[in-house]
Steps between C-alpha positions, in 0.01 A plus 500: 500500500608840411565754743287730370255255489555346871411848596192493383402173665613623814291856445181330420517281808609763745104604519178420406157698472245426799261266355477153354277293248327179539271305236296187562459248241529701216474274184641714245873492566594792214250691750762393822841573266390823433324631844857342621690695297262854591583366876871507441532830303308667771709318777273326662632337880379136407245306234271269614373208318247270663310199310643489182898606426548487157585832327570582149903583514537696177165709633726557835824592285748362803306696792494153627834518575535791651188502713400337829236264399315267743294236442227352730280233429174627625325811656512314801864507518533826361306669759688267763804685349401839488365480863883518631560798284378920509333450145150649463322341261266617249331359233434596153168364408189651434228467707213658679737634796826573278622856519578678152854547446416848456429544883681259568723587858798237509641414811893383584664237394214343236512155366241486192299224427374383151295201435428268218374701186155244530384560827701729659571474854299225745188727637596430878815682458311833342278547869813512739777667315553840315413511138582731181346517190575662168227668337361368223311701220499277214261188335806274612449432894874529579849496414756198448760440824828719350243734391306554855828406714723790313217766567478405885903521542600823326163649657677396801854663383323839412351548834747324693772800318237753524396466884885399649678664219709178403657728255876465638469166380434572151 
């Protein structure tokens, strides 16, 4: 490795933005590759992927190997796992309670959640925990997994550098 290039390793690893990503048993891995690869470029602290773990690796373009990804078998375990941590969840679903990411207020440390593009996330998980939605205007009643999943994290980004003026790190 080039020096130049060993620099740059060591730069992007000496910090990471305040939020991660997790997706559960999304079937369209080119959908997982590319959310991946949105993850890394915004420098995301970890990548979760529960139920299914296969991901489309030319849709990820090598963020796979430079970002923390961790796979859990099942919402069971995953919520095991994040129970030990200061994650606060929030899913991205719409539903009758979700809060438009318009007004949306987000709080520290966020781990986003994304479920399966048929179905969404399990209904018992939608009464007990926060929940964002992107508005939707069109015929179409939502938008793929990179799609939705690049919108939530850069919406993050802006008001995260907007609010706590992040702005040295840029």
């Amino acid at each position: 490795m080039t020096e130049e290039r060993e620099k740059k390793v060591t730069e992007y690893y000496s910090w990471t933005h305040p939020f991660s990503v997790a997706v559960y048993n999304i079937s369209k891995e080119f959908n997982i590759g590319s959310l991946l690869r949105t993850a890394h470029c915004a420098k995301v602290k970890e990548f979760f992927l529960i139920g299914e773990k296969s991901f489309n690796t030319y849709a990820s373009v090598s963020a796979e190997k430079w970002t923390k990804i961790t796979y859990l078998e099942t919402l069971d375990i995953f919520f095991n796992y994040i129970k030990s941590t200061n994650y606060n969840l929030i899913l991205v679903e719409q539903s009758n309670d979700s809060v438009s990411l318009f007004e949306y207020e987000y709080p520290s440390n966020p781990l986003f959640l994304f479920g399966t593009e048929k179905g969404g996330l399990p209904k018992e998980l939608l009464a007990n925990n926060s929940t964002l939605e992107i508005p939707q205007f069109g015929m179409v009643h939502s938008l793929n997994l990179s799609c939705s999943g690049s919108i939530v994290i850069y919406h993050y980004l802006y008001k995260l550098y907007k609010e706590k003026n992040y702005s040295n790190i840029l």
